[in-house]
C-alpha positions as CSV (number, residue, x, y, z in Angstrom):
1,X,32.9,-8.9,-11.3
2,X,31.6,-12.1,-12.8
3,X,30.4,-13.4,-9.9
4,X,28.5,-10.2,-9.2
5,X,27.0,-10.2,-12.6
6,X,25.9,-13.9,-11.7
7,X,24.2,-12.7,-8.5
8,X,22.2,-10.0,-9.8
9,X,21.5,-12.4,-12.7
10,X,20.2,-15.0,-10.4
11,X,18.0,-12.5,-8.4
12,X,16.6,-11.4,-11.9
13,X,16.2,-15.0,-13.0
14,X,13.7,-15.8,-9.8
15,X,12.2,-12.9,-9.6
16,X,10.6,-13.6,-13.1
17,X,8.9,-16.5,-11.3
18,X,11.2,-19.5,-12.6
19,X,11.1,-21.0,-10.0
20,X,8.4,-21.6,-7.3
21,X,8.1,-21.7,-3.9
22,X,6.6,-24.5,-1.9
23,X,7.6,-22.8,1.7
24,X,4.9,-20.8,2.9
25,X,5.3,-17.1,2.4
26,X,4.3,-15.0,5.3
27,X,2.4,-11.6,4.6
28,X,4.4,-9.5,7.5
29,X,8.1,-10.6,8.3
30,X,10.5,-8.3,8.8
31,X,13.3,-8.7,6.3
32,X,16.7,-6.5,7.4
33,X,19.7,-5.9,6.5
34,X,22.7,-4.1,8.0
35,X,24.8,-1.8,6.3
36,X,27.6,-0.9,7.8
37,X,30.1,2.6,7.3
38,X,32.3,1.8,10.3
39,X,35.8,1.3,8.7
40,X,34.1,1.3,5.7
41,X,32.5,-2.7,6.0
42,X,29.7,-2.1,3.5
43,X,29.3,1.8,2.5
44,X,31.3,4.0,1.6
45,X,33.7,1.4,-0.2
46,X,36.2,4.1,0.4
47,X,36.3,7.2,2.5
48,X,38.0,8.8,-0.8
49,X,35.2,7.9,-3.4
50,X,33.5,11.1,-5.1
51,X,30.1,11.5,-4.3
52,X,28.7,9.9,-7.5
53,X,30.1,6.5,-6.7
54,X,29.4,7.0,-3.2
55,X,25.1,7.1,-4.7
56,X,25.8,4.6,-7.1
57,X,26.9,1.8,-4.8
58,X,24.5,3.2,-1.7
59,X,22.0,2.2,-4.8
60,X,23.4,-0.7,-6.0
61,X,22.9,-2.3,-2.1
62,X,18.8,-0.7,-1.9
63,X,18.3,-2.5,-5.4
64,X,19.9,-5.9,-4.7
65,X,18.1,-6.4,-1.3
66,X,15.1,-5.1,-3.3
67,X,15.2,-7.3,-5.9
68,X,15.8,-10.2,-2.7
69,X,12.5,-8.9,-2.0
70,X,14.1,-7.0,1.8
71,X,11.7,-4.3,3.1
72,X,14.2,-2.5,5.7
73,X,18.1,-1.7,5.6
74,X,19.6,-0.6,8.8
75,X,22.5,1.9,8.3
76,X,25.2,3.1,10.4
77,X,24.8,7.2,10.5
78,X,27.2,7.5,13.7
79,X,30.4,5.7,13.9
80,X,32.3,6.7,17.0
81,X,31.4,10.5,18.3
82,X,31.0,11.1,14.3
83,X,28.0,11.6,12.0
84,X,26.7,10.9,8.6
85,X,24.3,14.1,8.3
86,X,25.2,17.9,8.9
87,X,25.0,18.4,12.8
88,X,26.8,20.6,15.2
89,X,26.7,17.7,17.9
90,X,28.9,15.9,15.9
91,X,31.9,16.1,13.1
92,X,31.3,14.4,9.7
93,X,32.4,11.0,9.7
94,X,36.1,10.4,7.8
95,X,34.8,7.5,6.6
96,X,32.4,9.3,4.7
97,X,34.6,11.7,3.3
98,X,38.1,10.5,4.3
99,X,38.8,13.1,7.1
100,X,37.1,13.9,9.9
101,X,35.1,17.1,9.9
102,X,34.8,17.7,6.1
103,X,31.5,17.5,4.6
104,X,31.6,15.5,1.7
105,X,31.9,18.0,-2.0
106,X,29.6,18.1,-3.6
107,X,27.7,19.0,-0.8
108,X,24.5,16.7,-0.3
109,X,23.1,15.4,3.0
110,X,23.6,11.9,2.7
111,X,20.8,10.7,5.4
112,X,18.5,12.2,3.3
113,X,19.5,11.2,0.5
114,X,19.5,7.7,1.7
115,X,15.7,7.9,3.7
116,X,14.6,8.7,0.6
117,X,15.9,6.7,-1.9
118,X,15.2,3.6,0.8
119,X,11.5,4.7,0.7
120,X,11.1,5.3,-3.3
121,X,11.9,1.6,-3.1
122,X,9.1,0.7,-0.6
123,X,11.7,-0.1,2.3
124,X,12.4,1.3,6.2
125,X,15.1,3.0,6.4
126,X,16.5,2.4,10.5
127,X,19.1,4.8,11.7
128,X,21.6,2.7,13.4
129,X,23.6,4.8,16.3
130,X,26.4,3.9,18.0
131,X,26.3,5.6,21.7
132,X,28.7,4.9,23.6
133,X,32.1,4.1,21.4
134,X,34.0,7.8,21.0
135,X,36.5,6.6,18.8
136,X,38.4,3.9,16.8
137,X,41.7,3.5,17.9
138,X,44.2,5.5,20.4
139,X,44.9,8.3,17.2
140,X,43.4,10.8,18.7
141,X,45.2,12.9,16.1
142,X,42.5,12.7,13.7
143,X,40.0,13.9,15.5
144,X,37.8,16.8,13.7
145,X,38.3,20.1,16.8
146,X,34.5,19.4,17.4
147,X,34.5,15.5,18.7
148,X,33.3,15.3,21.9
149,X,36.5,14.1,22.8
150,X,37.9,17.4,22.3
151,X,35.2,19.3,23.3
152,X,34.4,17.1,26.7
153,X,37.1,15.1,27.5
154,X,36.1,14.1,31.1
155,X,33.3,12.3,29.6
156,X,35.8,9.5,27.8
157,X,37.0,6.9,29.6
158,X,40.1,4.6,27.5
159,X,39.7,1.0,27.4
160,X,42.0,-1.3,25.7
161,X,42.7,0.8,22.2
162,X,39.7,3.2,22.6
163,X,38.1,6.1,23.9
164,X,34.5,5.6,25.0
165,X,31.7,7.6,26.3
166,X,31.5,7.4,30.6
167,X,27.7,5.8,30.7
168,X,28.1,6.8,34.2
169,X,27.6,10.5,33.5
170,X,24.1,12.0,33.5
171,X,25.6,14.7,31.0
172,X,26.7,12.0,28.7
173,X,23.5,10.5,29.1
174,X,21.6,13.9,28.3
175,X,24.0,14.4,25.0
176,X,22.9,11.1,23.6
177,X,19.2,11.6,24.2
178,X,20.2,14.9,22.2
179,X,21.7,13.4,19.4
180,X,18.9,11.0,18.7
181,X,16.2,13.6,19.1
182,X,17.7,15.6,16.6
183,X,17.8,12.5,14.1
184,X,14.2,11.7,14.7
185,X,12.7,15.1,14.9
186,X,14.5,16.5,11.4
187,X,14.6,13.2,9.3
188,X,11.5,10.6,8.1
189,X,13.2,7.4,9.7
190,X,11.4,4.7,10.1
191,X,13.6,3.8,14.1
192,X,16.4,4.2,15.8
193,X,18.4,1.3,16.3
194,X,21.2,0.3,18.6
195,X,23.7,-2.6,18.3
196,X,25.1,-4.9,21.0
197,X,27.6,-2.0,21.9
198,X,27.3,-0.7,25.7
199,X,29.6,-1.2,28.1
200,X,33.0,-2.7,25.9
201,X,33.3,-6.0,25.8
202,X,35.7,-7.2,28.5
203,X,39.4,-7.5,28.0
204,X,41.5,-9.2,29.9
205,X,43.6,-7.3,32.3
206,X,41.8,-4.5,31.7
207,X,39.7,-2.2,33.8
208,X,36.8,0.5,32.5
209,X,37.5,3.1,35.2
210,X,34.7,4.6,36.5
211,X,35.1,4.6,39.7
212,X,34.8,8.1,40.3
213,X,30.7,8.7,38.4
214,X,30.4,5.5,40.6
215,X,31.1,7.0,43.9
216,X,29.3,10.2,42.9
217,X,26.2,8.7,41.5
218,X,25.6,5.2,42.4
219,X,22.7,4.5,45.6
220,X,23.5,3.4,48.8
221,X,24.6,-0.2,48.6
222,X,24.0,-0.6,44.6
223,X,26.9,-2.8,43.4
224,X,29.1,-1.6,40.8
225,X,27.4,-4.0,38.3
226,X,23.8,-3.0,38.9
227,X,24.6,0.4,39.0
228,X,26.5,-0.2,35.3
229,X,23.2,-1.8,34.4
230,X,21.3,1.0,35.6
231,X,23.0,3.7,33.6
232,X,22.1,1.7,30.2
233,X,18.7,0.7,31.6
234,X,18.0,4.6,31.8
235,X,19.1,5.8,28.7
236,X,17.4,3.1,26.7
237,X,14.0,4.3,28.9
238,X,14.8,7.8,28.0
239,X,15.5,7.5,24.4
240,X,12.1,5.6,24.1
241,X,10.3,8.0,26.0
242,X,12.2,10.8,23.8
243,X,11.2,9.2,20.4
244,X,7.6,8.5,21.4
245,X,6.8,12.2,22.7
246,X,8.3,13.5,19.5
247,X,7.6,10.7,16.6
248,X,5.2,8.5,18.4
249,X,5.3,6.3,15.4
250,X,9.3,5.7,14.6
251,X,10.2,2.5,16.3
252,X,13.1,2.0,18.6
253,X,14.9,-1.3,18.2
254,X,18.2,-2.6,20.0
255,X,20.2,-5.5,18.4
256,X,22.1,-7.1,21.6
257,X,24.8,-9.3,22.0
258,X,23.1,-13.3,21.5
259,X,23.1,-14.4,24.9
260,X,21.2,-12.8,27.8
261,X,23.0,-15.2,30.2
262,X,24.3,-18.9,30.8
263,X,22.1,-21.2,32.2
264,X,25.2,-22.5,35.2
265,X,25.0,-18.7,36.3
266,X,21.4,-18.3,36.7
267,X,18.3,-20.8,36.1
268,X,16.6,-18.3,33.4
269,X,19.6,-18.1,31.3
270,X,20.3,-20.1,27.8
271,X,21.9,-23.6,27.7
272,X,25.2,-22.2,26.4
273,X,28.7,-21.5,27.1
274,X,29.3,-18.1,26.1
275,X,32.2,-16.1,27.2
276,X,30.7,-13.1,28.1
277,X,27.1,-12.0,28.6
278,X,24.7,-9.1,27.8
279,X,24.1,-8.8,31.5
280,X,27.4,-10.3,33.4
281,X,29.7,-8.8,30.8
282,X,27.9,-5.6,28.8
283,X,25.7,-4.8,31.8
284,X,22.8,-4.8,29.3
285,X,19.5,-6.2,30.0
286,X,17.0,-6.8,27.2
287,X,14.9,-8.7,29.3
288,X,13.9,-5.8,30.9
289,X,13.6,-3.7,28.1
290,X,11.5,-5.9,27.0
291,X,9.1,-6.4,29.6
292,X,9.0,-2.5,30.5
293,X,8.0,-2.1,27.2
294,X,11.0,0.4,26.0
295,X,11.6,-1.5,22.5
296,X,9.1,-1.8,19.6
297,X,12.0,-4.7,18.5
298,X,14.6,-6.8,19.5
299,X,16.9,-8.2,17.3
300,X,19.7,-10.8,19.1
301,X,22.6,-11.0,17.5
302,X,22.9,-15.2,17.0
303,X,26.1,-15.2,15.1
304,X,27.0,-19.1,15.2
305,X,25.8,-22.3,13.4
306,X,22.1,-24.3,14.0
307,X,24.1,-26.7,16.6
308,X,27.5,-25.2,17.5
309,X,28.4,-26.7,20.8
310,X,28.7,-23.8,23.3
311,X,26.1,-21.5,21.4
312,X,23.8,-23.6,19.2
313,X,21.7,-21.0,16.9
314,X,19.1,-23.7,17.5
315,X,19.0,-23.2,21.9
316,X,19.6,-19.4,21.4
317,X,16.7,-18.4,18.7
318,X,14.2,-20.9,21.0
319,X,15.5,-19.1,24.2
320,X,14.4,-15.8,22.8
321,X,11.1,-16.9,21.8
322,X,10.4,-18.2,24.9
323,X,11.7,-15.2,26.6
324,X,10.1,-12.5,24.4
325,X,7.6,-9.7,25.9
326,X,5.8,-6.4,24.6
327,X,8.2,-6.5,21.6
328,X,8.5,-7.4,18.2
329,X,11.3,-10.6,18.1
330,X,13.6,-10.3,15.2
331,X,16.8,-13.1,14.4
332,X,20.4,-11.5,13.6
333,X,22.3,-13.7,11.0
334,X,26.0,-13.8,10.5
335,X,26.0,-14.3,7.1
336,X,29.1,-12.6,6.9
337,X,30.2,-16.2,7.9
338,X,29.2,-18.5,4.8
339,X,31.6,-20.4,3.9
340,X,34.0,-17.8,5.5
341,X,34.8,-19.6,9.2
342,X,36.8,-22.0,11.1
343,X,33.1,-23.5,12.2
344,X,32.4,-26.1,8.8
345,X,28.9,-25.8,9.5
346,X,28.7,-22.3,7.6
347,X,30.2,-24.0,4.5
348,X,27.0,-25.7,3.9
349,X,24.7,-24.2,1.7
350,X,21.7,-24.7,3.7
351,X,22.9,-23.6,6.7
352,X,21.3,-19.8,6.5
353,X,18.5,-21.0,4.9
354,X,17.8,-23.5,7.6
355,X,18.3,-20.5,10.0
356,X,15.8,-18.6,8.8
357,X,13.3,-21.9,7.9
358,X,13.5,-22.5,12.7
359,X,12.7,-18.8,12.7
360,X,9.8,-18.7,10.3
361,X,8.5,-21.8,11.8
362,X,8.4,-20.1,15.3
363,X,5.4,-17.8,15.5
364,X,7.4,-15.6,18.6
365,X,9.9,-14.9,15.8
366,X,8.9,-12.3,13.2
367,X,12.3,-12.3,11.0
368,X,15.4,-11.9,10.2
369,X,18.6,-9.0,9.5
370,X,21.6,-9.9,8.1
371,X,25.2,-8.5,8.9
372,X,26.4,-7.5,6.8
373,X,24.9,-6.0,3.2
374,X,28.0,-7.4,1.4
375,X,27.9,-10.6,2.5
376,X,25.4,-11.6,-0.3
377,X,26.3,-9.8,-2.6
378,X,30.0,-10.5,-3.5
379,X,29.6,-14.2,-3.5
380,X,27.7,-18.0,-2.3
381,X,25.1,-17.7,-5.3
382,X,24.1,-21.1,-4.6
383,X,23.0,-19.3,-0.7
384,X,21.7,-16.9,-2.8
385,X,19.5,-18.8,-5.2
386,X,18.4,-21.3,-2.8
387,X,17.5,-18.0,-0.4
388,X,15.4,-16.1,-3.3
389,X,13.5,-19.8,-4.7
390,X,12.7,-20.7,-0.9
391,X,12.4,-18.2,1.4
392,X,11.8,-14.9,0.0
393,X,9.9,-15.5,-3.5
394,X,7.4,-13.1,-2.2
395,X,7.5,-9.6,-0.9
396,X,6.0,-9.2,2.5
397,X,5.1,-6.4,4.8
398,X,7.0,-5.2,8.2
399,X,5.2,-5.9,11.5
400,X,3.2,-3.4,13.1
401,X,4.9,-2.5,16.5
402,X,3.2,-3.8,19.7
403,X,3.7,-0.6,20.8
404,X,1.9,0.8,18.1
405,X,-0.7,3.6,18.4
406,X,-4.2,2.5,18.4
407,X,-6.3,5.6,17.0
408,X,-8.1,5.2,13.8
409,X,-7.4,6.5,10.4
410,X,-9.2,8.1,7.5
411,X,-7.6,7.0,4.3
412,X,-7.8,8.5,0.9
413,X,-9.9,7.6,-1.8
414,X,-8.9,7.1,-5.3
415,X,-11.3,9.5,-7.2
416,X,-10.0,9.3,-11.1
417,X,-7.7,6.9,-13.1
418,X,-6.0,7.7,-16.5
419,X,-3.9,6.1,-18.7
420,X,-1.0,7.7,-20.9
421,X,2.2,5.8,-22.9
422,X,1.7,2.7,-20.7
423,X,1.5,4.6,-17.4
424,X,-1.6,4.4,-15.0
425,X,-2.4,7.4,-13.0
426,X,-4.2,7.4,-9.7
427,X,-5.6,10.6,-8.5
428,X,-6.7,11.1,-4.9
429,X,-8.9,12.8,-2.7
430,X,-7.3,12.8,0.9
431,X,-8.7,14.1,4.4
432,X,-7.4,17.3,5.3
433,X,-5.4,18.0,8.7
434,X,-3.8,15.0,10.4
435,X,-6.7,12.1,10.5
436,X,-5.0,11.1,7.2
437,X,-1.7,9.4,8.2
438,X,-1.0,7.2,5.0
439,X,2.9,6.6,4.0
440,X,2.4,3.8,1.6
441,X,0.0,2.6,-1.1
442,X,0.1,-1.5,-2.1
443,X,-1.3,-2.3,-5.4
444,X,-2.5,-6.1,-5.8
445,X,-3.2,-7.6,-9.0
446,X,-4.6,-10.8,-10.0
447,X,-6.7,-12.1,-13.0
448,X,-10.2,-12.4,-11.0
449,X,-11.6,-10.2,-8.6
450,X,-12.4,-13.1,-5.9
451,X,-8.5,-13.5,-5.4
452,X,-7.6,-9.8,-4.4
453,X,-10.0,-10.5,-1.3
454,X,-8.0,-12.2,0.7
455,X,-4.9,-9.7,0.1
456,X,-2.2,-12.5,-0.1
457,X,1.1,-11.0,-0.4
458,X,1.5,-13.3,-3.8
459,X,-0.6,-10.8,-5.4
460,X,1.2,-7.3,-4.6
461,X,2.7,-6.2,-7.2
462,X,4.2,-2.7,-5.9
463,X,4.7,-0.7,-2.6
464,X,4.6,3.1,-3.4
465,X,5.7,5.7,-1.6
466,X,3.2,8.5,-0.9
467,X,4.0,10.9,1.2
468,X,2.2,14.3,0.6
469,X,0.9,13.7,-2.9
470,X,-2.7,13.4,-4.3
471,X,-1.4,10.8,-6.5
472,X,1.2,7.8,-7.5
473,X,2.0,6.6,-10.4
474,X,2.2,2.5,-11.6
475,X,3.1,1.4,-14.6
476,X,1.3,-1.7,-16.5
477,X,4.1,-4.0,-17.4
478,X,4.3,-4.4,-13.1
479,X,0.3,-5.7,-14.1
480,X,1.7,-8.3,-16.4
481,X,-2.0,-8.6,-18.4
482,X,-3.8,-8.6,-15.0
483,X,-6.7,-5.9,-15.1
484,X,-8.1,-6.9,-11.5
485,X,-6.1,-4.4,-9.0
486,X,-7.0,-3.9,-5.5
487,X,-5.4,-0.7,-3.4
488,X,-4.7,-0.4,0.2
489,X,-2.9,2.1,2.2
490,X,-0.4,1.5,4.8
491,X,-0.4,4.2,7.9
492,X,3.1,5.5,9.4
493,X,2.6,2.1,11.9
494,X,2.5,0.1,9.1
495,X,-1.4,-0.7,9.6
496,X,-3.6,-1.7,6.4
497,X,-6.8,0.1,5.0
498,X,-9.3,-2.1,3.7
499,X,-8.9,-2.8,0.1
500,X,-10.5,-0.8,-2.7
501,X,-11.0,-3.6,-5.6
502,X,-11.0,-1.2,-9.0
503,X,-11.8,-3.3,-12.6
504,X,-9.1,-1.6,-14.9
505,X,-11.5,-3.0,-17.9
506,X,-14.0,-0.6,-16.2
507,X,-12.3,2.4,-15.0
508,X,-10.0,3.3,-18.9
């Protein structure tokens, strides 16, 4: 408890400018953060807690990595075959309410719940889905009557201590594309996201049989490997093409495994000495994804240290770079590792920072997500501190997808502004029908009108969700004395109006 209280301390201390940075602060960089309800990692703490505490510490993560100035948490709505929203594709999750197939009581869609409290805090909210994994463990037991394994058990296939979803099977394929429809096409996420999870990750003595989808599906002469690579290679096209016919403006992003492949097995591949590969081992290829253009973002997973000998952080983040096409380039951190691994490295304090100082510095690389939520916040203040003074002092705006739609935009206007107990109001006139496509307002405030032109993240001083409404609210301690604010408005791509400079002096 102490060293929490130091934490959010520290993050209050900083973010009542303290302490200054002298790192360049860029205006868009995406800022993540995974929080993950397998096993109960990050949230729930328990599958037991009542629904209050379950809010209560859902908010306690949104307002840390707020106050850290993060503008996106990725979190886990679907386990293993389960689900963290009401669906009849899929039994709640028991580690949301601590067995499988009960809705949690009180009853309250916690999805949401979540979306919206992400966006009342001016953040993403990415629904992270896992397809393929069915199940935990070889308890079968506590399965709710409506898993899939129950319901289709020709579609599992066992593998080491689990039960996972045949890729293989154009039905399975077809159920997953379901699944995700229904998550983008009855919730306001921001993307769908996808971890390194495809084919298992090899164990020894083991064998994923298939063989029988593989003699009744795979072409003429198409190896066992390229057909396995085939079968992901088509979902990830269809769940693209899915989400864009539906949502064109919800992103689809994919967090693989770190390395692609090792250079001594093919010429293109990273200088490292990995174990197993994305495409030798997972039968996963982000290259192509990538270059077909069926991910708005990647995000590699680059678990190890800047110079560990067989997978230097350094080689792996540069490979990417080099490597990256048609997509948005994000970094995965382990910070779950500070001080917390046999590799010393990690028991620097700069060693994160320094991770995210070779991304920054790498234009093909447009930021960072951290696995997992808790790692920050139970302990390493110093990481903390050093993190908040540096590298995220400022907030700063998500990327705009290169996949993003084009077509222009008519934005609202502000047509009256009233004052009342310390609150401004901001009325708006907005286009009728769909031309007007605005899911944000910024509000910028300085103490002369010539430094709101440039729109420098230093001076935003709030990102407001608007939704449907003719009007937000802001309230004038955020203003700190400043009575020069500027408004913009973000689109559902992320895209920014021109500013609208308003002299508070003037206008109350």
């Amino acid at each position: 408890m102490i060293k929490r209280i130091l934490v959010l301390s520290l993050l209050t201390l900083t973010s009542c400018g303290v302490f200054k940075s002298n790192i360049p602060q860029p205006k868009r960089e995406f800022r993540g953060v995974w929080v993950a309800t397998v096993a109960n990692i990050d949230w729930p703490k328990n599958g037991r807690d009542n629904v209050e505490k379950q809010k209560k510490d859902f908010i306690d993560i949104l307002d840390f990595y707020q106050r850290l100035n993060f503008n996106a948490v990725i979190v886990q709505i679907r386990d293993a075959g389960d689900a963290f929203y009401p669906t009849e594709l899929a039994p709640w999750s028991r580690f949301l309410s601590g067995t499988e197939g009960e809705a949690p009581e009180p009853y309250y869609d916690p999805l949401e719940w979540m979306i919206a409290e992400a966006h009342k805090r001016g953040m993403e909210f990415h629904a992270w889905l896992n397809p393929y994994r069915a199940t935990m463990n070889e308890n079968t037991e506590i399965l709710a009557q409506n898993h899939d394994y129950n319901l289709y058990p020709d579609w599992m296939i066992k593998y080491g201590s689990k039960y996972y979803y045949n890729p293989g099977l154009p039905e399975v394929r077809q159920h997953l594309i379901t699944i995700m429809d229904e998550v983008v096409t009855n919730y306001d996420v921001d993307a769908i996201h996808f971890d390194d999870y495809f084919y298992p990750y090899k164990i020894k003595d083991e064998t994923f049989d298939d063989s029988q989808a593989y003699a009744a599906y795979a072409l003429p002469q198409q190896s066992l490997a390229d057909w396995r690579r085939a079968n992901v290679d088509s979902l990830v096209q269809d769940i693209h093409k899915t989400i864009k016919k539906r949502k064109p403006w919800v992103q689809f992003g994919i967090s693989p495994f770190g390395v692609w492949k090792n250079k001594s097995t093919d010429p293109r591949g990273s200088d490292t000495e990995a174990g197993q590969t994305n495409y030798d081992d997972l039968y996963a290829d982000p290259l192509m994804w990538m270059q077909e253009g069926w991910i708005d973002y990647l995000v590699p997973q680059i678990y190890w240290s800047m110079d560990y000998p067989v997978a230097s952080y350094r080689k792996i983040a540069d490979w990417w770079a080099q490597n990256k096409t048609r997509t948005n380039l994000y970094i995965g951190n382990g910070a779950y590792k500070v001080r917390n691994n046999a590799d010393k490295a990690w028991d620097k304090k700069k060693e994160l920072p320094n991770q995210i100082l070779l991304a920054r510095k790498n234009s093909a690389i447009e930021g960072n997500v951290f696995f997992s939520a808790k790692s920050l916040m139970q302990d390493n203040s110093d990481v903390l501190l050093y993190l908040k003074k540096k590298y995220y002092a400022h907030p700063a705006l998500t990327p705009i997808s290169p996949l993003a739609n084009k077509s222009r935009k008519i934005w609202p206007t502000v047509r009256k502004i009233k004052e009342e107990n310390g609150i401004l109001r901001f009325d708006l006139d907005r286009p009728e029908g769909e031309g007007d496509a605005s899911k944000y307002v910024l509000v910028y405030a300085a103490r002369n009108a010539r430094q709101l032109k440039s729109k420098k993240i230093k001076w935003l001083v709030d990102k407001i969700d608007l939704e449907n409404n003719k009007s937000f609210t802001l309230g004038q301690l955020l203003l700190n004395g400043k009575k020069h604010i500027a408004i913009t408005f973000l689109d559902q791509n992320g895209r920014e109006s021109v500013p609208v400079p308003i002299n508070l002096n003037d206008q109350l």
